[in-house]
N, C-alpha and C positions, 0 to 999 in steps of 0.2 A: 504494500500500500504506500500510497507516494501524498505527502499532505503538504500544505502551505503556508503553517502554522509559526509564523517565522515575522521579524520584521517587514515591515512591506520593500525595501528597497532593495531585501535580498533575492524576492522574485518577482521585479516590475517586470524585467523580461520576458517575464512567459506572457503578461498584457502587451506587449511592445513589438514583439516576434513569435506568434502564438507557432510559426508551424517548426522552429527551431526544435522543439524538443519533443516532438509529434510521437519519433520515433523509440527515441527512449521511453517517455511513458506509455507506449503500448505493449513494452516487456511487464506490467504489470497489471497483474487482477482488480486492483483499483484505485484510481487516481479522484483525489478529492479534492473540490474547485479552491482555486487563492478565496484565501477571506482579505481582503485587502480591509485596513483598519475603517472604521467607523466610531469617533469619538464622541461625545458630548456636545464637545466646545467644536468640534467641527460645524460648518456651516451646511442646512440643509441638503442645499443644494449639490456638496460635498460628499456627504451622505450618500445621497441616491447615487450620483456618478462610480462611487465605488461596489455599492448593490448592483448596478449595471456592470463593471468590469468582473466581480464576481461571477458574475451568472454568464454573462455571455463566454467567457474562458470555457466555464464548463461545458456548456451548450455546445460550441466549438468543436473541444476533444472529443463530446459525445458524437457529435457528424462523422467524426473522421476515424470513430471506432476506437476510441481507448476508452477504459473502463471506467467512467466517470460518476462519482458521487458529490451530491451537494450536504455538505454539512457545515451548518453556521451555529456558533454556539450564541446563547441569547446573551444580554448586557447584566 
């Protein structure tokens, strides 16, 4: 299982260049989408853009056949 539970600046590149690492994560049973952070004091608008880079990542892998899970842990 391959997670993204990590600082965000340590995997903006799989937002930046989704099909770079296509390959590698379909060596594995299941790949769970970046949670790219979501703060407080972030600004709404902020917010959603990151819920969007989330989901569409995952969405992504899941087209191109890697084994894609979404897990977001709550605030």
């Amino acid at each position: 299982m391959v997670h993204f539970f990590l600082y965000d600046y340590r995997f903006e590149r799989v937002w930046k260049n989704p099909d770079n690492d296509i390959e590698k994560l379909s060596r594995y049973r299941a790949v769970l989408s970046p949670d790219f952070s979501m703060y407080l004091e972030m600004a709404p608008v902020m917010q959603l853009y990151n819920v969007f880079r989330n989901r569409w990542c995952g969405a992504y892998w899941a087209s191109k056949g890697s084994g894609h899970s979404d897990c977001q842990l709550g605030r």
